[in-house]
N, C-alpha and C positions, 0 to 999 in steps of 0.2 A: 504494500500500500504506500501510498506519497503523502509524504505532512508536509506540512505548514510550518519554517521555520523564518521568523525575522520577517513574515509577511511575503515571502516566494516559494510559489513551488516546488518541491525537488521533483528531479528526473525518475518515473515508473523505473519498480526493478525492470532490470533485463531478463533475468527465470531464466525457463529454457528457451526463448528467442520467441516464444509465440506471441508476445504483445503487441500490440496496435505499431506499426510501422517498420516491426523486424520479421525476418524471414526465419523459420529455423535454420539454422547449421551454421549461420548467415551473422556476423556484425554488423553489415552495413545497413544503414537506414532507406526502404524505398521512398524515393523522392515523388509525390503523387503530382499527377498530370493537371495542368491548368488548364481553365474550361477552351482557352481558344485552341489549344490543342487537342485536347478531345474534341471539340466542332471540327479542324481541317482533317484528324485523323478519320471521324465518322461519313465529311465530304468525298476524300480520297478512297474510302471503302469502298465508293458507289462509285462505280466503273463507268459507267452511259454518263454520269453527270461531267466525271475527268475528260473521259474522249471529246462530250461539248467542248467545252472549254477550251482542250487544246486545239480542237476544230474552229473552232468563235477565234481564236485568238490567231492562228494560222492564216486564217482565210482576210484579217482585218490584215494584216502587218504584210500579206500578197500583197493588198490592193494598192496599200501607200506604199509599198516600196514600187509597185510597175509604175505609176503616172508620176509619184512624186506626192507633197504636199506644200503650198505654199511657194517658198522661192527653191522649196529643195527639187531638182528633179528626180523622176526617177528612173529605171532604167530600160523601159519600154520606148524604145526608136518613135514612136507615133503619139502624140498630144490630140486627146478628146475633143479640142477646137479646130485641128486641121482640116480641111477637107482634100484629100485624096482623089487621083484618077480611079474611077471604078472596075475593078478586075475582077474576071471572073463572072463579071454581072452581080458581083456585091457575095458573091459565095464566097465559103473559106479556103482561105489559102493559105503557102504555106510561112508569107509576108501578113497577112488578117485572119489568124486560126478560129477567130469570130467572126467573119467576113467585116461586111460593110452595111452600114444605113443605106437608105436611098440615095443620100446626095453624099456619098462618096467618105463618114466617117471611119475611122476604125473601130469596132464594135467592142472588142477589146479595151480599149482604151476608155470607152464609153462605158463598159461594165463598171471597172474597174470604181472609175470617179461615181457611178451612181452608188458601189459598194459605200465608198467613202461617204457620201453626201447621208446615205440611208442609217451608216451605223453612229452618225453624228445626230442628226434628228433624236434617236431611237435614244442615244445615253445622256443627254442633255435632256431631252423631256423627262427621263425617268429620275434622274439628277435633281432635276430644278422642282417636277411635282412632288418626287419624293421628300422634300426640302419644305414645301407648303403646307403637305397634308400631317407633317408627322407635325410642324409648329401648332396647327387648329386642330389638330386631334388631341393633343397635348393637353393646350389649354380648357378644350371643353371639357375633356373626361377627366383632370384635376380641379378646376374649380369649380362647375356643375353648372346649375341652378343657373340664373338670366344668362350668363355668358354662353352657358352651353346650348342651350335654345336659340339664341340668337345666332350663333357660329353653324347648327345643326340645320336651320332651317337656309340660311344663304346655300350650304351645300346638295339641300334636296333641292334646293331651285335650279342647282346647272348638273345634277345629276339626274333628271327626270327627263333633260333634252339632250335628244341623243348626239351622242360624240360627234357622231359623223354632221350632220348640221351644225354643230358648234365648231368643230373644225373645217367645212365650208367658209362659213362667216371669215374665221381666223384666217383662213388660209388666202384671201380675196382680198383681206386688209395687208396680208405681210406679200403682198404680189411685190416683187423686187427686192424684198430686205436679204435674201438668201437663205441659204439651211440653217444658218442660225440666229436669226431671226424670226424664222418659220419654226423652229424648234421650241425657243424662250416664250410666243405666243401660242406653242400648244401645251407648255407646261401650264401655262395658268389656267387653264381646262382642263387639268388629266389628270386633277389631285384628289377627287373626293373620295374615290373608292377607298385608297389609304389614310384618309382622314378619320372617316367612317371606323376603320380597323383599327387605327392608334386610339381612340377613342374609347373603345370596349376594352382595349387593353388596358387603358389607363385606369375604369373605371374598375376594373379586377383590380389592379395591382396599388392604387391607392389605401386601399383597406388593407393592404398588412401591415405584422408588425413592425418589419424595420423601417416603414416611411413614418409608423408614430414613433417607433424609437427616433428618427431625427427629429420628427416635430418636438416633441418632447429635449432633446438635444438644442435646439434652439437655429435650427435649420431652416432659411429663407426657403418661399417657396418655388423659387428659382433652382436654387441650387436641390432640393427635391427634386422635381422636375429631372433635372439633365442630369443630376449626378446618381440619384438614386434609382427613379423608376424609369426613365429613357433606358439605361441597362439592358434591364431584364426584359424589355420590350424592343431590342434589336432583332431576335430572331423574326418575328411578325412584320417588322419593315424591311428587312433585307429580303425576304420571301415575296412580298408585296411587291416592292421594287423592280425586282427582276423579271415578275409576271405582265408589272406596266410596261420595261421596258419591249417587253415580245408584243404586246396589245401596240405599241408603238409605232412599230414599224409597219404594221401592217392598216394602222391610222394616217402614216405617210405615203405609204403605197395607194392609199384611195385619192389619197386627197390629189397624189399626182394624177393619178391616171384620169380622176375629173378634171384637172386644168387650175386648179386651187393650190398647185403644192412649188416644187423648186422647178423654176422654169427656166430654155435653152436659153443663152449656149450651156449654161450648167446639166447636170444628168445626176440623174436618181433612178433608181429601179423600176418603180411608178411611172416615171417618167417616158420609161423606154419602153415597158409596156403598151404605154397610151400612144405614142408615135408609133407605133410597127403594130399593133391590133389587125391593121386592117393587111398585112401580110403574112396571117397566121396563116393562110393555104399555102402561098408561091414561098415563102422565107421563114417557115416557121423558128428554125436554126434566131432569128430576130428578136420570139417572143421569151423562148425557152433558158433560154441563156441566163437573164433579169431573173425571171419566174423560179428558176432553180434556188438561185442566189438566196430570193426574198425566204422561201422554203427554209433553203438551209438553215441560213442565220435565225429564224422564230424556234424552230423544232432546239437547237443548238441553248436559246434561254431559255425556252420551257425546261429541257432535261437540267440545264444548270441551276433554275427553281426549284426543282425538284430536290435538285440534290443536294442545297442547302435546308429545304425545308426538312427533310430527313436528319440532317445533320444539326440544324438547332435544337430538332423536340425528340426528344431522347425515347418518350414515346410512341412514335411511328415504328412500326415495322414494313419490312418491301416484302414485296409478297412473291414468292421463289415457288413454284411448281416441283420442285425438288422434295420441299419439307412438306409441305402438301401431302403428300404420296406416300411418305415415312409412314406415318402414324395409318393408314391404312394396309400396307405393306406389315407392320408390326404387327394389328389385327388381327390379318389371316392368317399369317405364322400363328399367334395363339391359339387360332380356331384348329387349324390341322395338329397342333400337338395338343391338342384336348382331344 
């Protein structure tokens, strides 16, 4: 047993090694894992979410490295503004492995910058709304009562019309501001879903004890807020997050292909969708290309949402066909040897 001497604890016997932090046979002490290591090591477990991601992350760092970004070039011979003699009749070749647009682009080149334009949209909106909704989620579901009403009802006001007419409007107003322009005003409509969620959370996670043990402490309700229950309510926003960002792109992808979104000489995926449409028979090689792309990159965050939401709630389990099978398999072994 441990006493109490001069007001400090002494150190538990050590016995025969089986106490809390020793191993039998063992002196040295196990050193226990901290929670963000248990969360990447539970991410990394889920094998579809890692593949996204190094797929998500491969496929962005292609794009800017083939055009370039800004003043860097990159190392693709053919600039998305160029217009080119048309070869081949705009087929690919082995100078346009994407062929060509009608009026003589490199399609390649043109991918590439709609990858870029697309996966800026997509992390800026989720960035900027995730940034809104967790501050009015915050506030409502800590302090309740008129502020939460009044913060709740502004959000079912631009939650009840839908995205895509909100993002019309938006997308008509930022005609010429660029992708990120076009992005920053669709973050200020793409917040409430996570607002809404920070909200419940807060309102759970207010009533425990260690937010009255700081009020009690003498803790602003600021420093509550960020430092206490924002915490434990990161798994809910990073999960949340990542599912706006995939809703995103594919809120980019309409808005171009309406004529609402990032308009030529720029390119986006949407974009090349809605110019090359009408040669889905004669050049489909035009539509497929974009279309792949958009696929890839949404399927790519979903799996990656996935596999954080696994990885913050300790609770989940993935459901494996495998074990499934066991316990029925074990069954009928019992049954045949009865």
């Amino acid at each position: 047993m441990s006493t109490i001497q001069g007001g400090a604890p002494l150190e538990p016997n050590i016995g025969d090694g089986t106490d809390v932090g020793l191993t039998p046979g063992s002196n040295e002490k196990q050193v226990g894992e901290s929670q963000g290591r248990i969360i990447l090591r539970r991410f990394l477990a889920n094998r579809l979410a890692v593949v996204a991601l190094v797929v998500y992350v491969l496929v962005l760092l292609f794009a800017v490295s083939a055009v370039g970004i800004g003043p860097i070039p990159g190392w693709w011979h053919y600039s998305y503004k160029a217009l080119e003699d048309l070869q081949n009749g705009g087929a690919p070749t082995a100078d346009h492995p994407f062929g060509q647009d009608r009026i003589g682009k490199d399609y390649f080149a043109l991918t590439m910058r709609g990858i870029q334009n697309s996966v800026l949209v997509m992390i800026v909106i989720g960035v900027f709304a995730t940034f809104i909704g967790v501050v009015v989620g915050a506030i409502a579901g800590y302090f309740r009562g008129t502020v939460d009403a009044v913060l709740m009802r502004i959000t079912d006001i631009f939650i009840v019309i839908p995205a895509i007419v909100i993002g019309a409007v938006v997308g008509k107003t930022a005609n010429g501001l660029g992708a990120w322009g076009l992005a920053l005003l669709l973050g200020l409509v793409s917040w409430m879903v996570i607002a809404r969620l920070v909200r419940a959370e807060f309102l759970s996670l207010r009533e425990r004890e260690f937010v009255e043990a700081a009020r009690v402490a003498g803790a602003s309700d600021l420093r509550i807020i960020f430092r206490h229950i924002l915490p434990n309510a990161i798994g809910v926003i990073i999960v949340s997050a990542t599912l706006l960002i995939a809703s995103a792109i594919l809120l980019e992808t309409a808005l171009s292909y309406l004529g609402y979104g990032i308009k030529a000489p720029d390119s986006s995926l949407g974009l090349l969708i809605s110019q090359n449409q009408s040669a889905f028979q004669t050049r489909p090689y035009l539509f497929w290309w974009p279309a792949t792309f958009i696929v890839l990159l949404a399927l790519c965050v979903n799996f990656i949402g996935d596999g954080l939401r696994d990885a913050f709630d300790p609770r989940s389990k993935r459901f494996s066909l495998r074990k499934t099978r066991e316990p029925q398999n074990t069954a009928g072994s019992e049954m045949i040897s009865a």
